[in-house]
N, C-alpha and C positions, 0 to 999 in steps of 0.2 A: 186217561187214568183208569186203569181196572178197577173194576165194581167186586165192593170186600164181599160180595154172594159169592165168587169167582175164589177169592182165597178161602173157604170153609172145606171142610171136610163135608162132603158131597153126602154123609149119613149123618149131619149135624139137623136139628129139629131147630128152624130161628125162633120159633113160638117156646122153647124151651128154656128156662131162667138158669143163670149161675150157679141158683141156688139148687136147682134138681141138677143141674149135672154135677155138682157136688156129693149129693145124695147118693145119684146114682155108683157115680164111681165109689164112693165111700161103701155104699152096698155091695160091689163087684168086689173092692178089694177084699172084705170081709169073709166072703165067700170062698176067694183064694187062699188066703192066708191064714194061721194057727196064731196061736196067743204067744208064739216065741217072735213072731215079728212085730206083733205090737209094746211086748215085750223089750225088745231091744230099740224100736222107735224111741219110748219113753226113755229108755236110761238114755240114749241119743240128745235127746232132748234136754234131760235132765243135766247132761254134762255141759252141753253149750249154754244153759241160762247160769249155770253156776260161775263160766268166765265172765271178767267183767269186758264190755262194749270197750273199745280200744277205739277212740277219735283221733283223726288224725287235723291237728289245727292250723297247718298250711293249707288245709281245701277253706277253711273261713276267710284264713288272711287276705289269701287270693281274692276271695267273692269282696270282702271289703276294702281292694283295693281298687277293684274294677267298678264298685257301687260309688267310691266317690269319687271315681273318674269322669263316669257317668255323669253324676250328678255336678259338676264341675264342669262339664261341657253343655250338659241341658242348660243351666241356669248362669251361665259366666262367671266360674268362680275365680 
């Protein structure tokens, strides 16, 4: 099994947190980019929170189908 050292990007810092390379790149992009892309981020944003979350309720049925299968085979139903 490879060692996840082995999958990193060879100028990754492991002593370095989530949270600074969020920073960081957050710094970088600011640096690149003018207020029309963050500009358009938000209205981006602003348009996807306005539709409402679409479920789809055959991924439940499913999982509650197979839960009391499960459960009907663990316990002899």
């Amino acid at each position: 099994m490879p060692n996840n050292q082995d999958n990193r990007n060879k100028n990754s810092n492991p002593n370095r947190s989530v949270n600074d390379a969020g920073h960081n790149g957050g710094e970088a992009t600011s640096n690149n980019q003018d207020y029309k892309f963050y500009e358009e981020l938000g209205r981006k944003g602003g348009e996807a929170r306005k539709r409402p979350i679409e479920i789809d309720d055959s991924v439940f049925e499913e999982a509650e189908r197979e839960n009391k299968q499960r459960d009907a085979d663990k316990y002899n139903f």
